[in-house]
N, C-alpha and C positions, 0 to 999 in steps of 0.2 A: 713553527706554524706561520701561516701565509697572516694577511690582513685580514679576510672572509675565511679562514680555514675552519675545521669541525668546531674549536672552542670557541667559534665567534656567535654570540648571541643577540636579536634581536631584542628591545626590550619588552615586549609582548612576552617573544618567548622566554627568557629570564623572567617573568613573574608566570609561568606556566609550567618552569620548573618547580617551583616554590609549592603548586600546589599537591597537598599531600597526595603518596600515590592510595589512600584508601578510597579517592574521587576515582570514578569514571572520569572520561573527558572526552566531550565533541568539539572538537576544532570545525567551526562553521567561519561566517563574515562569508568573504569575494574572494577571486582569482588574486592570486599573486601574494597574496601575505609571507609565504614560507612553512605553509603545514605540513610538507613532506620531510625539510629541514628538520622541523620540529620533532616529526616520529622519530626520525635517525637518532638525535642528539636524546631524544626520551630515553629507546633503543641502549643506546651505548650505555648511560650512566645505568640502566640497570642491571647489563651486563660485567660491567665493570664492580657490580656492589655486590652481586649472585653470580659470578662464576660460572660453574657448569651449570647450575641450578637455573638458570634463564635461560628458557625458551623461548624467544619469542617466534610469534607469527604474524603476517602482514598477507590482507589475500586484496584483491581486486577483481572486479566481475571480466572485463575480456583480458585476453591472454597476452595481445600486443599492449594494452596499458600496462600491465605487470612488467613485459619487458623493461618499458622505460625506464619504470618505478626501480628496478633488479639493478641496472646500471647506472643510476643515481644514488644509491643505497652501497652499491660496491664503491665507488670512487671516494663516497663519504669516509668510509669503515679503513678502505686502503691507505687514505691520508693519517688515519691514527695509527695502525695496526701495520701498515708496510709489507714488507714479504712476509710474515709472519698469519697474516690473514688466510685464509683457503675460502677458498669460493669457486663453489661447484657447479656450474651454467647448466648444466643437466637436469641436475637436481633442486637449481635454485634455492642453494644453501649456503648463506655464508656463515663463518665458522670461527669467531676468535681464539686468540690463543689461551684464552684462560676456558677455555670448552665454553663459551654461550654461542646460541646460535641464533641466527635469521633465517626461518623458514617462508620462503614466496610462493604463492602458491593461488590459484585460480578458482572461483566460488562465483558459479553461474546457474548452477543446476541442483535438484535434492541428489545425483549422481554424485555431483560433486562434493556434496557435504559428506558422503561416506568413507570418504580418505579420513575424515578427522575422528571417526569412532574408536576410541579405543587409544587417545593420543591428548597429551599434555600439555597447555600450555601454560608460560606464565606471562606472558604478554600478548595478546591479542588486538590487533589494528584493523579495522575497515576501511581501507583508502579510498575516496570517492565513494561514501556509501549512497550519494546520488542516484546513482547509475543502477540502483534496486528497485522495482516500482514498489514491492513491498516488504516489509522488515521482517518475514517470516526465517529469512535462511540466515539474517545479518541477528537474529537474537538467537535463533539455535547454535551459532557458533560458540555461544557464553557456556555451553555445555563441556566445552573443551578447557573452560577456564578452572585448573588447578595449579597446586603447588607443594611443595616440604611443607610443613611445619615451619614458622620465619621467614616464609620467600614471598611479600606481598603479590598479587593478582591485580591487572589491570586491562579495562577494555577501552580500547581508544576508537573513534570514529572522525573522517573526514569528510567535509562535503562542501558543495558551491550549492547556490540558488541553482536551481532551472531546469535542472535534471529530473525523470521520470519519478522517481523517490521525494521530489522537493514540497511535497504537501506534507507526508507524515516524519518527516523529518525538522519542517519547521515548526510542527505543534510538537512535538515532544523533547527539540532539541533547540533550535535555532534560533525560537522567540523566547526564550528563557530569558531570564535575567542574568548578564554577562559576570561569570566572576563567582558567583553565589551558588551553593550547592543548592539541585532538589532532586528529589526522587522521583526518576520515570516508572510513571505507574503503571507501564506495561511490564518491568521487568524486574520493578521493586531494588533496581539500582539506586545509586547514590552517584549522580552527575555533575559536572561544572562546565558551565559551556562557554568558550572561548571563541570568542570571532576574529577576524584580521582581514586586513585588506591591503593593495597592494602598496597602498599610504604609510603601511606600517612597516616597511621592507624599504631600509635606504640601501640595502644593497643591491638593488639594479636601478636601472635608468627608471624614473616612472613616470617621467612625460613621454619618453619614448613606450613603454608598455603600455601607457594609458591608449595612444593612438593605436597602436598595434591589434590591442582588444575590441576595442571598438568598430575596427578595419575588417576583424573575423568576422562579425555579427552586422554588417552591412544592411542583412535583410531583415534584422529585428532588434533594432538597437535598445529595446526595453530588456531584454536579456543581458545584452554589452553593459547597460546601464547597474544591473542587477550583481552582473558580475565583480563591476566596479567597487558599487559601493557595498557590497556584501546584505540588499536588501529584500527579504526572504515572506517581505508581506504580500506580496502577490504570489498566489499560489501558480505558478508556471506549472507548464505540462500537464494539467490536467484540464480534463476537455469539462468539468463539470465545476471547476474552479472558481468561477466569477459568480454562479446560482444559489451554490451550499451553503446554506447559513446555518449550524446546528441550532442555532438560539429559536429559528423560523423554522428549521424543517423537521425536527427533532421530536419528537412526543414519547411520552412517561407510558411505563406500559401499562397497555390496557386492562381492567379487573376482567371484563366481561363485552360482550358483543350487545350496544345496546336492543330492547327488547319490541324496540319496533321493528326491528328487521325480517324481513324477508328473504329467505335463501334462495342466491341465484335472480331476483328481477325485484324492479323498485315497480309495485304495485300501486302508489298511493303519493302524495306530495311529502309525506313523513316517514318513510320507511326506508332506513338504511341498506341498502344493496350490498349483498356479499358476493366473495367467489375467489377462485385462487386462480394466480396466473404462473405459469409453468416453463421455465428453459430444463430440455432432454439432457441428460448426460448420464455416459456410464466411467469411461476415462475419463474424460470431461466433469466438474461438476454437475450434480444437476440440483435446480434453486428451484422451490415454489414457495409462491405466496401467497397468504390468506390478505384478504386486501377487502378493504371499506369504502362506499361509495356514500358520499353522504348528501339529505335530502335539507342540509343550510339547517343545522341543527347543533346543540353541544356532545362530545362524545364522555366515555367516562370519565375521562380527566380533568373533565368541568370546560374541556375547551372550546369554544368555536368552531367549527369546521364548513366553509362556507357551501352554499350548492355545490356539487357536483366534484366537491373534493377528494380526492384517494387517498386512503392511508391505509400503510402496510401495516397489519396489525401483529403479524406472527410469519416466522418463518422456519422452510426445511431446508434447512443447507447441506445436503450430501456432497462432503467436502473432505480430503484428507488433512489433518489436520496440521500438518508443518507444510503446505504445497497448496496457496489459492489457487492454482490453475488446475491441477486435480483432485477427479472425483473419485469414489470408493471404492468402484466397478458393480457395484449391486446392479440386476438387471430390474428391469416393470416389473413383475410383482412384486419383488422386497422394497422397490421404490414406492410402488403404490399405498403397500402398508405404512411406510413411515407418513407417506401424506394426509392418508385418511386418520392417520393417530394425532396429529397436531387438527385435523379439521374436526374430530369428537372431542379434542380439549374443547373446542368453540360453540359445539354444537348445532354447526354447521355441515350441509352436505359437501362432496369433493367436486366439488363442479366448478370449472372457469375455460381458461384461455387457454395455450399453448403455440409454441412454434408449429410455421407450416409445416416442416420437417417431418413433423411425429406422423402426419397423415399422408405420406409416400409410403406406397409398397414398399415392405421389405424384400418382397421373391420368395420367403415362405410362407408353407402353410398357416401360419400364425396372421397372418393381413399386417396393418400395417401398427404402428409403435398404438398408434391412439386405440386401434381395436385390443390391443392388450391389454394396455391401461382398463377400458372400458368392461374388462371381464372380470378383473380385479378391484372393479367397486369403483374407479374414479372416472370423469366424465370430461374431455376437452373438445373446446370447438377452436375454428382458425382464430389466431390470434391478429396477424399481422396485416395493416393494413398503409401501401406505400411501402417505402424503402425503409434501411435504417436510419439513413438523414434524418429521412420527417419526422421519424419516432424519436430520434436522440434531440431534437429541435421543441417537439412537442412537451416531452420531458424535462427540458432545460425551462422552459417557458413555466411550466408546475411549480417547479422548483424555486423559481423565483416568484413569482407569488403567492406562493404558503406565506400566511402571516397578514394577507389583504382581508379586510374586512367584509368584501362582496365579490372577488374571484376566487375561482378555485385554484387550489395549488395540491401540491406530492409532500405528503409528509410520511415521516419512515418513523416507526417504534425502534424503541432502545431494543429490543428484542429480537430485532434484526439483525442482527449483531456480523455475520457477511458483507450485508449492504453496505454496512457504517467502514469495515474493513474495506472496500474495492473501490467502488462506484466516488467517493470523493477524489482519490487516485490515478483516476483513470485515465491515461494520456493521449492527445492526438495522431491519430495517425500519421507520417511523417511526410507520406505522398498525398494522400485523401484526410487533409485538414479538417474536413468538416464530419469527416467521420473515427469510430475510435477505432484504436488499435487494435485488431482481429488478436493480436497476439497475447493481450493481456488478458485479466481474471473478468471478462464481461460480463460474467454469465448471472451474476446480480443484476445486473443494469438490463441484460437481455430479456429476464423475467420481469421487471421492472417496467421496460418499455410494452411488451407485450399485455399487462396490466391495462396499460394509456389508451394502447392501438385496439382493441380486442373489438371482435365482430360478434353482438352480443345479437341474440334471437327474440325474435317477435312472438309474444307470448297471450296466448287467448285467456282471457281473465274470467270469460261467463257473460261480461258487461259491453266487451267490450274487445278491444287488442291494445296493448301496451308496448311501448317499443323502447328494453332498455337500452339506453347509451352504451 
């Protein structure tokens, strides 16, 4: 063996062997530590101890990452195992001689996750699980995780700051306490989280790496910086990052709709305003929300809520449930019913906002999406008002003063349980900065803003005209 060859160990990594494998393990910190080193050298010894009985797998979301990942992984394996390895570029399978295998393999789509139905592993890696905006496809692969009787089972995850995933991966992984087992309460795992940075790798140059990194990120050297030092407290890539405070935006869910309220328009200086605000989808999610307008009053939770505050008090998230970006396919009437069933929990009528969308002809006989809705008992008017800038602007502005004493701010129920999944997640556009990603799960945030923006009607009281916000 060389000086750096497969049996050279970092001493990060040599206490990361040590830990037992009945832990999970996310290997987080910064660029350059050796976490891929690490999987390998994981990889081997447990192949080495199970024989045929080791499966492992290792996936990455795009196709040319995996390649690199494929031929760093061979070269590693080849230096132990020699001609005696097989390695199938095809199939991206590499194959020791004692039967364990490394399966490569690509995990970008619920498409993709269908290859693993019906298939075994006993070691499981997410490399760069960064690169996921969310953890939906990255904890269904745990479904794959078997074994013999005797053969321990392991899920390992790798990640950097900054990447589209880097919010719910630094709350449930990142900002753990290093070294120390806990339990991810999303998956009921048993974790140890392991950081590195490129400080902990004397095998390469790292004054030289240090300049090199920082040289990539030229045009946002708070990333360069993030990368460095492996620091995962700013929540990067998400466009709603800097507002979300759960502590401030957060509220306990509601018993009841207080009973001053008014359904559909604030009558009176004391009367809480209801009304749902509405994003269309049939592929697509479709999100509505029953939503509170309040008149600088307490709501049931004993809390404060100043003028003119909103809060989402309940939600319908027609949503596939391993896929935030798709919805059910239910068409308007079955959608309608689910809405008007959570607005008779409230006892509330179905009346609010909605995208302009729904009110374009469709070309049939049926008119347009809102006249169906409207014959099926719910009621929407134009929601949007300006671009999505102003609305996503408007919204961030909410967002961060929930929690003020005399502004109003956006506060969202536990009960929302979509919103809490998406909307803190949710990354910048890559060309249009100030706007989000068309391509991610908006469709909470969509109904959300439409909520803020809504063109509410002028309503004759007997007394008078009253003009809700």
């Amino acid at each position: 063996m060389s000086d750096i060859g497969p049996d050279t160990l970092l001493s990060w990594q040599a206490q990361c062997m040590a830990v037992p494998e009945k832990y999970d393990l996310s290997l987080t910190g910064g660029r350059g530590g050796g976490k891929t080193r690490m999987l390998a050298a994981l990889f081997l010894r447990h192949i080495e101890q199970h024989g045929r009985y080791a499966k492992c797998l290792i996936v990455r979301k795009s196709f040319p990452a995996l390649v690199e990942l494929e031929t760093e992984l061979g070269q590693y394996f080849s230096e132990v195992y020699g001609p005696k390895l097989k390695h199938d570029r095809q199939k991206h399978r590499i194959s020791c001689p004692n039967g364990g295998t490394i399966q490569l393999d690509q995990l970008e789509t619920e498409n993709d996750f269908n290859k693993y139905q019906g298939k075994s592993y006993t070691y499981i890696a997410v490399d760069e699980a960064g690169q996921y905006l969310s953890p939906v496809l990255v904890d269904r692969l745990r479904s794959s995780l078997r074994a013999p009787v005797g053969v321990p089972v392991r899920f390992v995850l790798t990640a950097n700051p900054g990447g589209p995933g880097h919010q719910w991966l630094a709350k449930r992984y990142a900002q753990r306490e290093p070294w120390i087992p806990f339990e991810d309460e999303a998956t009921g795992s048993t974790f140890v989280n392991i950081p590195s940075t490129y400080l902990d790798n004397d095998l390469i140059d790292q004054e030289a790496y240090s300049k090199n990194l920082m040289a990539s990120c030229a045009t946002d050297p708070e990333l360069g910086r993030a990368w460095l030092t492996g620091d995962w407290s700013v929540m990067r890539g998400a466009y709603f990052a800097a507002v979300i405070d759960e502590s401030r935006n957060r509220t306990e869910v509601w018993s009841h709709i207080p009973k001053d309220t008014v359904n559909g328009y604030r009558m009176g200086p004391q009367k809480w305003e209801t009304f749902i605000a509405h994003d269309f989808g049939v592929s697509a999610p479709s999100v509505t929300y029953l939503c509170a307008k309040s008149p600088g009053a307490n709501g049931p939770d004993g809390r404060f809520y100043p003028r003119d505050s909103i809060v989402l008090v309940d939600e319908c998230a027609l949503v596939h449930p391993d896929d935030l970006n798709k919805g059910l396919g239910l068409i308007v009437p079955e959608q309608a019913v689910k809405i008007k069933q959570m607005c008779d929990r409230w006892g509330v009528r179905a009346e609010g906002a909605a995208d302009d969308a729904i009110f374009n002809s469709t070309g049939s006989q049926a008119g347009t999406i809102k006249d169906e809705f409207r014959r099926a008992g719910v009621s929407f008017r134009k929601a949007q008002k300006g671009g999505r800038v102003s609305g996503w602007q408007l919204m961030a502005r909410l967002l961060l003063d929930a929690g003020s004493p005399d502004l109003p701010g956006l506060y969202v129920s536990r009960a929302c349980e979509y919103w809490w999944q998406t909307v803190p997640a949710l990354p910048r556009d890559k060309i249009h900065v100030e706007d989000i990603d068309t391509k991610s799960p908006d469709h909470a945030a969509d109904a959300c803003r439409y909520a803020l923006t809504r063109q509410a009607p002028i309503i004759t009281t007997g007394i008078g005209f009253a003009y809700a916000r």
